[in-house]
ZAMARGU-4260 file (C-alpha; in steps of 0.2 Angstrom, whole numbers, plus 5000, padded with zeros to 4 digits):
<rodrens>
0) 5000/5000/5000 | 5015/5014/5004 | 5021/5010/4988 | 5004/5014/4979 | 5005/5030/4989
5) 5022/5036/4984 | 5020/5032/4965 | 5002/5043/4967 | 5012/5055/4974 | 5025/5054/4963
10) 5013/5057/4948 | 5005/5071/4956 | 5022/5079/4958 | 5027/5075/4940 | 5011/5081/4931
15) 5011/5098/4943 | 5029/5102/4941 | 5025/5100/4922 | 5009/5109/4920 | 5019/5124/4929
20) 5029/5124/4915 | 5017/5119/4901 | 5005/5136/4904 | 5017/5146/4897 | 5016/5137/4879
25) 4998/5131/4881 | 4987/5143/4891 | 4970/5134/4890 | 4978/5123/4903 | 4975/5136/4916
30) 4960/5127/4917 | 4968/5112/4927 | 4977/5122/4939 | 4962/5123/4952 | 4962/5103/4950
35) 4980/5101/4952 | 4988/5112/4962 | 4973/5106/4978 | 4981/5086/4976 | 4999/5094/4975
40) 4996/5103/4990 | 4988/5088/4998 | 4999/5076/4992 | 5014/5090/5002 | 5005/5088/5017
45) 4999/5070/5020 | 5008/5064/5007 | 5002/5044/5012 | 4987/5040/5024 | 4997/5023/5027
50) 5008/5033/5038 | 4993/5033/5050 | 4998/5016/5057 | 5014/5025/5067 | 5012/5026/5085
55) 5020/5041/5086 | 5021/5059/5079 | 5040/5059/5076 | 5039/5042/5068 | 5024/5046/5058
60) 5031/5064/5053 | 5049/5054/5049 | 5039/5041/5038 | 5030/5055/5027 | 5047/5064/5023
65) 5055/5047/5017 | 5038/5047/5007 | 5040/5065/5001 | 5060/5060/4997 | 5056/5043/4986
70) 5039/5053/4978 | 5052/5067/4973 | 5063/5057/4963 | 5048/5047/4953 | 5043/5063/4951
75) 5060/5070/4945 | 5063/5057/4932 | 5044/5056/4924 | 5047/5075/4924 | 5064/5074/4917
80) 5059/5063/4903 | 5044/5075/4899 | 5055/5088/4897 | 5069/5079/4886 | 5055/5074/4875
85) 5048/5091/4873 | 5067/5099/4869 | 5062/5092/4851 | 5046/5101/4849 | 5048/5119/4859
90) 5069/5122/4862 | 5071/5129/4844 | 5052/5137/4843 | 5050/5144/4860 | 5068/5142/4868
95) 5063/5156/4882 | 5048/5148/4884 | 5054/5130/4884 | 5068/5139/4898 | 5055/5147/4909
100) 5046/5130/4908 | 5060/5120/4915 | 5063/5133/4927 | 5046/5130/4933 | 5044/5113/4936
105) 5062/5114/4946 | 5054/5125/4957 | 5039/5115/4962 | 5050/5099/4963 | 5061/5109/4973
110) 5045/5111/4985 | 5044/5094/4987 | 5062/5090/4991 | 5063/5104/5005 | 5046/5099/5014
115) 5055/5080/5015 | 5071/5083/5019 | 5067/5095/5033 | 5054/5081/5039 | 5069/5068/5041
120) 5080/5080/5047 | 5070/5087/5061 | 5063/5072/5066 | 5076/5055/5062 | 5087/5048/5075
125) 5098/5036/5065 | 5102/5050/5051 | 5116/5056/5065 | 5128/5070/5063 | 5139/5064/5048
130) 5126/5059/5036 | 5116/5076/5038 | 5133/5083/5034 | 5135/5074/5019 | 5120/5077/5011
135) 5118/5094/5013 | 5137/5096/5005 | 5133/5083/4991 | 5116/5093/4987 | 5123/5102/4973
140) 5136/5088/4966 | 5126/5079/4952 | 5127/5059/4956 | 5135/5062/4972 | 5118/5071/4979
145) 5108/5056/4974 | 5120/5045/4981 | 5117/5057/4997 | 5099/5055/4995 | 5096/5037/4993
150) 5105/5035/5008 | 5097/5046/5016 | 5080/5037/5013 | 5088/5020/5018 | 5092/5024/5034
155) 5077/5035/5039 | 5063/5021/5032 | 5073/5007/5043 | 5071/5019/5058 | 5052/5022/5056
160) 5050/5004/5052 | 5061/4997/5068 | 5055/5010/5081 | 5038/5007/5077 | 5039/4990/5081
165) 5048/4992/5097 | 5032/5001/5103 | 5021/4988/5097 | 5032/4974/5105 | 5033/4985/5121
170) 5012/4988/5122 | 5009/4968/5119 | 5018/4966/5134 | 5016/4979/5145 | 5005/4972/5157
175) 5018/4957/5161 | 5030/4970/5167 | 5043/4957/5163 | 5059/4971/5170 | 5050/4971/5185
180) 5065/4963/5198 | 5063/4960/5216 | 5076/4973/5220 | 5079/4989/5210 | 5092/4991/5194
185) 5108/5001/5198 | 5119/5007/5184 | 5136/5009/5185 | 5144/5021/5172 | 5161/5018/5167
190) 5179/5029/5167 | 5177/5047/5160 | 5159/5049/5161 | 5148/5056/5174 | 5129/5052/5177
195) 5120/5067/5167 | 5102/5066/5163 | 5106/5074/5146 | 5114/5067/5140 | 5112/5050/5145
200) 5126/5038/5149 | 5116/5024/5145 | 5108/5030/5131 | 5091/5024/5127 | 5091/5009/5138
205) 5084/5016/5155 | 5070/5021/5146 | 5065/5004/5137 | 5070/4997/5155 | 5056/5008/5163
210) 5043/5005/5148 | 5044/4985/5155 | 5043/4989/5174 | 5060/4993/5181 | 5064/5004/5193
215) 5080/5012/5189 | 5094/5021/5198 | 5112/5027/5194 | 5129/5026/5205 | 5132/5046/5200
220) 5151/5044/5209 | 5164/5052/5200 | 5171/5050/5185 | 5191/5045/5186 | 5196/5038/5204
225) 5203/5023/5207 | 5195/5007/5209 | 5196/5007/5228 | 5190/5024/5228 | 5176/5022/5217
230) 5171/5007/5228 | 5169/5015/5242 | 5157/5030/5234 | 5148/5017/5226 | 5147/5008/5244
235) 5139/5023/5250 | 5127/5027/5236 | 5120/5009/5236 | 5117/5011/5257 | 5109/5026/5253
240) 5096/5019/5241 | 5093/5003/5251 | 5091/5014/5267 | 5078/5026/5257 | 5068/5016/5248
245) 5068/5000/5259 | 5069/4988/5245 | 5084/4978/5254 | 5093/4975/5239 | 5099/4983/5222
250) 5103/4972/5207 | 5121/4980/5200 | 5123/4981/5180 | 5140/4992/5179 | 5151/4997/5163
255) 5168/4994/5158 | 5179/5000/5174 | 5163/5001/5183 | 5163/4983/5185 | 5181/4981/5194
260) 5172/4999/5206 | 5158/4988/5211 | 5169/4967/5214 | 5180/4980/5225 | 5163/4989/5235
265) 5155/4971/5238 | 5171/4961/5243 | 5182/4975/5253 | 5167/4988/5258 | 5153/4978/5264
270) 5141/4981/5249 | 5139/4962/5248 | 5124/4964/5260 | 5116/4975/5250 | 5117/4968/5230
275) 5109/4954/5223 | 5118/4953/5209 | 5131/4961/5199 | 5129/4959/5179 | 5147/4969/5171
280) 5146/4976/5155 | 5163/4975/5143 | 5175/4975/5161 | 5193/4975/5160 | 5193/4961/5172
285) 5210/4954/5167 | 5215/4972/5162 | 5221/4980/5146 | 5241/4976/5139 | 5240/4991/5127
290) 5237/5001/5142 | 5253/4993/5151 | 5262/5000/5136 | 5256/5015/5136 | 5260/5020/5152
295) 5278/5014/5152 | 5281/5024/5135 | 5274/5041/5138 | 5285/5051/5146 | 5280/5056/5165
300) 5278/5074/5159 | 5268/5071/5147 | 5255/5061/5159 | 5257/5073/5172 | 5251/5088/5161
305) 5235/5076/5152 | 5233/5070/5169 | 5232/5088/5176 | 5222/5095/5163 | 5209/5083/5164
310) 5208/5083/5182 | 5205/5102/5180 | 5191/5100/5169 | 5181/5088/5180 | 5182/5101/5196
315) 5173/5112/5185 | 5160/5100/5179 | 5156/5090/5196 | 5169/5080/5202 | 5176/5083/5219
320) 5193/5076/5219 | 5199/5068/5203 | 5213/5057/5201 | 5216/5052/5180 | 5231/5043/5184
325) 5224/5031/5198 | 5209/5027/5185 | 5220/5023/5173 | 5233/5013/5180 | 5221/5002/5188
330) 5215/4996/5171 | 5230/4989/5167 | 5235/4971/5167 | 5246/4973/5180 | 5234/4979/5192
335) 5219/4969/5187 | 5229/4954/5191 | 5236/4959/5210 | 5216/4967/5211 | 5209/4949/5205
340) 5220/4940/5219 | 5214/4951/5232 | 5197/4954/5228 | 5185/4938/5229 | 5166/4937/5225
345) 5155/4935/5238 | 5145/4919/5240 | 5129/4929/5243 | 5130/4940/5226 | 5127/4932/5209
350) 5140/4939/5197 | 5137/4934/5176 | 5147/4945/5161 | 5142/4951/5144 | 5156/4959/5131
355) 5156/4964/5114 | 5170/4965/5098 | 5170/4978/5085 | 5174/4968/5068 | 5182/4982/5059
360) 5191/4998/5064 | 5182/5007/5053 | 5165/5004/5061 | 5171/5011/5079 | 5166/5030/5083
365) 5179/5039/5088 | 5190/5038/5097 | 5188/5017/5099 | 5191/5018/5079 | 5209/5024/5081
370) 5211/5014/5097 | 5206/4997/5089 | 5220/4993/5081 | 5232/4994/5094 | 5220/4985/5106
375) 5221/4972/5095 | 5241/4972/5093 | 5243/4969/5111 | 5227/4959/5117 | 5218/4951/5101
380) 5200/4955/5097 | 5193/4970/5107 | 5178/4981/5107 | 5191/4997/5104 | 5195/4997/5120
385) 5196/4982/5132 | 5199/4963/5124 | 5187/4947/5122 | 5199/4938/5135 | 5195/4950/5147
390) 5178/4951/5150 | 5172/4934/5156 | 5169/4935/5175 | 5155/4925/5186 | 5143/4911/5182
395) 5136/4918/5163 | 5144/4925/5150 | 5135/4933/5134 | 5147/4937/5120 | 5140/4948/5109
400) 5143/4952/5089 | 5136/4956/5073 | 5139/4948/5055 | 5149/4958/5044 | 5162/4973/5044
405) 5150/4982/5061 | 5152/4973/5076 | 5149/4980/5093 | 5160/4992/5101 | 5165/4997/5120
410) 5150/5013/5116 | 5138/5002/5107 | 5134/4992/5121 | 5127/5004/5133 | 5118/5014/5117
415) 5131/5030/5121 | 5128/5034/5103 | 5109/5029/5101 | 5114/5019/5084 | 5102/5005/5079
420) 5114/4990/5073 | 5108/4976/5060 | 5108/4962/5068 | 5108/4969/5088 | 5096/4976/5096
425) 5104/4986/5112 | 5087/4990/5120 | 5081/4973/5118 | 5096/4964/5125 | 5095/4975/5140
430) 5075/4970/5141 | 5080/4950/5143 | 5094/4952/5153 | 5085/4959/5166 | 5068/4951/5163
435) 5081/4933/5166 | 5086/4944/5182 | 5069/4943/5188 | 5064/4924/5182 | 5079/4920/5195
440) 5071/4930/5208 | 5081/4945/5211
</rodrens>
């Protein structure tokens, strides 16, 4: 049915941004302008009743844009042909004419294109940063800006597509609340970040998390101590929420260094008592090699002043007494193995592990593109960051990974860049893994 609609459209679009043209050689069709120019203007503004099904503006405004887009180009090439055709008839009788004809129908298609990009732009998620930024500097490159565009409509009709069925999946089971644990979800952020609302660390995640009946809070302690320091903050935020909320216990889901934070709170700090469970996200748990060599090469000047400036920074955004140097050094694989002699799990916590591997460099934001390959020179496979070998840690373990060139990087899988991958759905994974939380009781 869209596609009925779209090649309607298309029509529509084609015979106006001809007849715009055509009135200037042939003005008894003046006639058909009160006719035409109504559908065009309806065709502009609901340009499929199909889009109805959405379950939300922004997708629905999103799915008529990528309408508008494909409509466009059907539109652009009926209209192209027309014109070529008429070049033998009117280019050599009525050149001006013929001219201001051309001129006429590039204006009204014109018309079209802006309405639908501005839709997509306004409204898409997935079309991110770089892509706007291509397509509006390949918008006056002939091939390139068609290139731009198809693109552009690939990637905003698998969004409206995808996110509308996450609202349908989420509505069939809202009433089972299947994220609704015993005891409340904590989540851990990793090194360098803090706990903002906006934006979030975790990305879309607590949302969807909510949607199915879970009842979120975050660790919001600094964002580079060390591991023992971090423990005890997080020691002290988990009393507090137990102590506030009565609910006994918190189940623990922590990020990258945040995992090796939270084994140091429940074994040395007495957070045992207090977790359920603790589920760590892409952990360094048998640390990082590259880091080892890249602490003993950079000079100590050189540390001291990134050290210091970061340092600096944080005061000014939030953190209280930041220590770069500590955070770092006790992600090494030196440290992690004199932390993982000295730091046992608790009989009374369930611990399980989750970690990821990007497949190409190329696929990995910055700045895990650029740290990938030399991951990968000292530890193996790595998600740009910390290396399959080191994530395994308790009774589960989920290894995640895509087919092809993507794979799933260290960002990916807490959604820090809100990306919809082929083949993984973040949100969803998040979804089971605490829904299998709850089936074990916690």
């Amino acid at each position: 049915m869209k596609y009925l609609f779209r090649l309607i459209d298309g029509l529509i679009f084609a015979v106006t941004a001809c007849l715009a043209g055509m009135v200037m050689l042939y003005p008894a069709l003046w006639v058909i302008i009160p006719v035409c120019v109504p559908l065009f203007l309806l065709a502009n503004i609901i340009p499929s009743p199909y889009n109805l099904r959405f379950r939300s503006v922004r997708l629905r405004v999103c799915a008529e844009g990528t309408d508008l887009l494909i409509s466009f180009l059907i539109g652009t090439v009926i209209t192209s042909i027309a014109h070529l055709i008429g070049a033998f008839y009117w280019m050599t009788e009525h050149p001006v004419k013929y001219t201001v004809s051309c001129l006429a129908a590039v204006l009204v298609l014109a018309l079209v294109f802006w309405n639908g990009i501005i839709r997509v732009y306004v409204t898409s998620v997935q079309l991110g940063l770089k892509i706007r930024i291509i397509g509006l500097l390949c918008g006056f490159i002939p091939i390139a800006h068609l290139i731009a565009l198809a693109k552009i409509i690939a990637v905003t009709g698998r969004e409206v597509e995808f996110e509308n069925e996450k609202i349908l999946l989420n509505d069939s089971r809202r009433e089972k609340s299947v994220c609704r644990t015993k005891y409340p979800i904590l989540l851990v952020h990793g090194v360098f970040f803090r706990d903002y609302r906006f934006p979030n660390y975790w990305g879309r995640i607590p949302d969807e998390l909510i949607r199915n009946g879970a009842v979120i809070y975050y660790g919001n302690h600094q964002s580079a101590l060390s591991v023992a320091d971090s423990g005890e903050e997080l020691t002290g935020r988990i009393k507090q929420i137990v102590k506030e909320t009565g609910c006994g216990k918190v189940n623990v889901i922590a990020h990258s260094k945040g995992g090796l934070d939270c084994r140091y709170a429940i074994s040395h700090c007495g957070a045992d008592q207090y977790v359920a469970s603790l589920t760590t996200i892409n952990t360094p748990h048998k640390g990082c090699l590259f880091a080892d060599y890249l602490l003993k090469k950079v000079p100590e000047s050189v540390k001291n002043s990134i050290a210091n400036t970061y340092n600096a920074a944080l005061r000014r955004l939030g953190d209280s007494n930041p220590d770069f140097l500590s955070a770092v050094y006790d992600l090494t694989n030196e440290r992690c193995k004199a932390f993982n002699e000295s730091v046992k799990d608790s009989d009374a916590v369930f611990y399980q592990s989750v970690g990821s591997k990007l497949n190409k460099a190329t696929s990995g934001k910055f700045p895990l593109n650029f740290t990938y390959p030399i991951a990968k020179h000292f530890d193996g496979p790595n998600d740009g960051l910390v290396s399959e070998s080191s994530f395994h840690w308790g009774e589960n373990y989920a290894f995640l990974t895509v087919n092809g060139r993507r794979g799933i990087s260290h960002g990916d899988v807490i959604d820090l860049n809100r990306e919809n991958i082929e083949g993984f759905d973040v949100r969803e994974f998040y979804v089971q893994l605490v829904s299998r939380l709850r089936e074990k009781g916690f």
